[in-house]
C-alpha positions as CSV (number, residue, x, y, z in Angstrom):
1,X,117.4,-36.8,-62.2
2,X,117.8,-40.1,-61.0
3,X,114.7,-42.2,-60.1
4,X,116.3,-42.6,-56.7
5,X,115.6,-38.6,-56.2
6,X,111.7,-39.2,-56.3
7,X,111.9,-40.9,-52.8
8,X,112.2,-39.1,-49.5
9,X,115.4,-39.9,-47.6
10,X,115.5,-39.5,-43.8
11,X,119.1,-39.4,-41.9
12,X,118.9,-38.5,-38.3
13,X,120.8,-39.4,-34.9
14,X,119.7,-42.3,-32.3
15,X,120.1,-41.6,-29.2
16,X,119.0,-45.4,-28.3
17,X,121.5,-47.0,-30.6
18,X,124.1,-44.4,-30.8
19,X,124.5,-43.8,-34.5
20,X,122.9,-42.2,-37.7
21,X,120.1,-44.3,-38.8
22,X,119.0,-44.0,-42.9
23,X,115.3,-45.2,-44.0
24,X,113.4,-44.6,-47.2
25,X,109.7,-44.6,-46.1
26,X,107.1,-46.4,-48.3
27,X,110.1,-48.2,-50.3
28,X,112.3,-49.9,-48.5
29,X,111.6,-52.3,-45.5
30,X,114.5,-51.8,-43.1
31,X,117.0,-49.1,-43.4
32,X,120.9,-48.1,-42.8
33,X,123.2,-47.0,-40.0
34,X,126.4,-45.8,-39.0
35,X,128.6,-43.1,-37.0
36,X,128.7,-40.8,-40.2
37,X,126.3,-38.8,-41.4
38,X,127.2,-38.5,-44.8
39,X,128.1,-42.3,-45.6
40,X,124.8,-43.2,-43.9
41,X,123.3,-40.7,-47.0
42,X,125.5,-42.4,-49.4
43,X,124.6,-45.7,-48.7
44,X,120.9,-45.0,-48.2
45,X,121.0,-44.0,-51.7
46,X,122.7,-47.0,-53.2
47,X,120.0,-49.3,-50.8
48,X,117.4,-47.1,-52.9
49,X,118.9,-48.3,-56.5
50,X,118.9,-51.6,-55.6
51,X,115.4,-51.7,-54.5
52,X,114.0,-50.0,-57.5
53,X,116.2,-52.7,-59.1
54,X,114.3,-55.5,-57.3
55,X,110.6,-54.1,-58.0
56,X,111.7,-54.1,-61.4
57,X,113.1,-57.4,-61.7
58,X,110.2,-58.7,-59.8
59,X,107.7,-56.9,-62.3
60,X,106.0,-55.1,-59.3
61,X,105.2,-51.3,-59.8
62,X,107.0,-48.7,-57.5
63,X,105.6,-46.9,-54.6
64,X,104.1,-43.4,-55.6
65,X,107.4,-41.2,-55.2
66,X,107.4,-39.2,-52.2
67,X,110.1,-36.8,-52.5
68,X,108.3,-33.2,-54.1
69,X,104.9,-34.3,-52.9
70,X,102.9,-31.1,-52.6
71,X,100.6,-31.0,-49.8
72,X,97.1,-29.2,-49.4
73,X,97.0,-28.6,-45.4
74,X,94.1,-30.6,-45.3
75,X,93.6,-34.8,-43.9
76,X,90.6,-36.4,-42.4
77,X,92.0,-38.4,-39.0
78,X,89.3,-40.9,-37.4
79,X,90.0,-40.9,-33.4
80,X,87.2,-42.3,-32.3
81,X,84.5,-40.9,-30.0
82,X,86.0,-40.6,-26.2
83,X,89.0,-38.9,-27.7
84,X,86.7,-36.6,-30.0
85,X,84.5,-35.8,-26.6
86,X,87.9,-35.3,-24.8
87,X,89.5,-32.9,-27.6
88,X,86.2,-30.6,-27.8
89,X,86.3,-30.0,-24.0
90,X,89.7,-29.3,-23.9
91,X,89.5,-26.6,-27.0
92,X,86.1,-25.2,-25.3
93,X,88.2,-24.6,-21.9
94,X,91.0,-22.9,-23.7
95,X,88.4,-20.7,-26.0
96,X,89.3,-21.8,-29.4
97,X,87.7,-24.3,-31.7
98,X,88.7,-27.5,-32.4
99,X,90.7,-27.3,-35.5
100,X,93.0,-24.6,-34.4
101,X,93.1,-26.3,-30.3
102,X,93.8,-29.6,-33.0
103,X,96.9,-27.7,-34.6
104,X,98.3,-26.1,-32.0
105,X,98.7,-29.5,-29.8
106,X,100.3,-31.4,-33.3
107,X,102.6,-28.2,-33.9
108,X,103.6,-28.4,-30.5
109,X,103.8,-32.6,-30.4
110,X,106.2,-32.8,-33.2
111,X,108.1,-29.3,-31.9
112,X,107.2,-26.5,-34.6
């Protein structure tokens, strides 16, 4: 395994610019693009070497990995009071408490 595989690499289409676009979130600022997938891939991987080669020649210590990360289901989000007011009345009009009215609308927002 190569220390490039413990970061999470994200390919997917633009419509807005037209192409593949290639980032490595919570490693490298920036990111890749082209008209091919796979190259995109490719070269999203060799932009990942040569950042871990920069954190090491800096002496800075790299990002926690975030490929593999095992998650627990659970995370604590702060929205602030109106929104809290405004998310209880909506989950007491549709009959079902707040935590599952609160998963349904993300599961729907990002299209599960």
């Amino acid at each position: 395994m190569h220390k490039r595989d413990q970061y999470l690499k994200i390919v997917e289409w633009s419509d807005e610019d037209q192409c593949y676009i290639g980032r490595v979130p919570g490693l490298a600022l920036g990111g890749v693009h082209g008209d091919k997938e796979e190259k995109v891939y490719a070269e999203l991987c060799e932009v990942v070497e040569e950042w871990i080669q920069l954190y090491k020649e800096e002496g800075f210590t790299l990002p926690a990995a975030t490929s593999g990360k095992h998650y627990s289901g659970k995370f604590n989000l702060r929205v602030g009071e109106e929104l809290h007011e405004l998310l209880n009345i909506e989950s007491l009009k549709s009959g079902e408490s707040l935590n599952s009215y609160c998963v349904k609308t993300l599961r729907h927002q990002v299209g599960l």
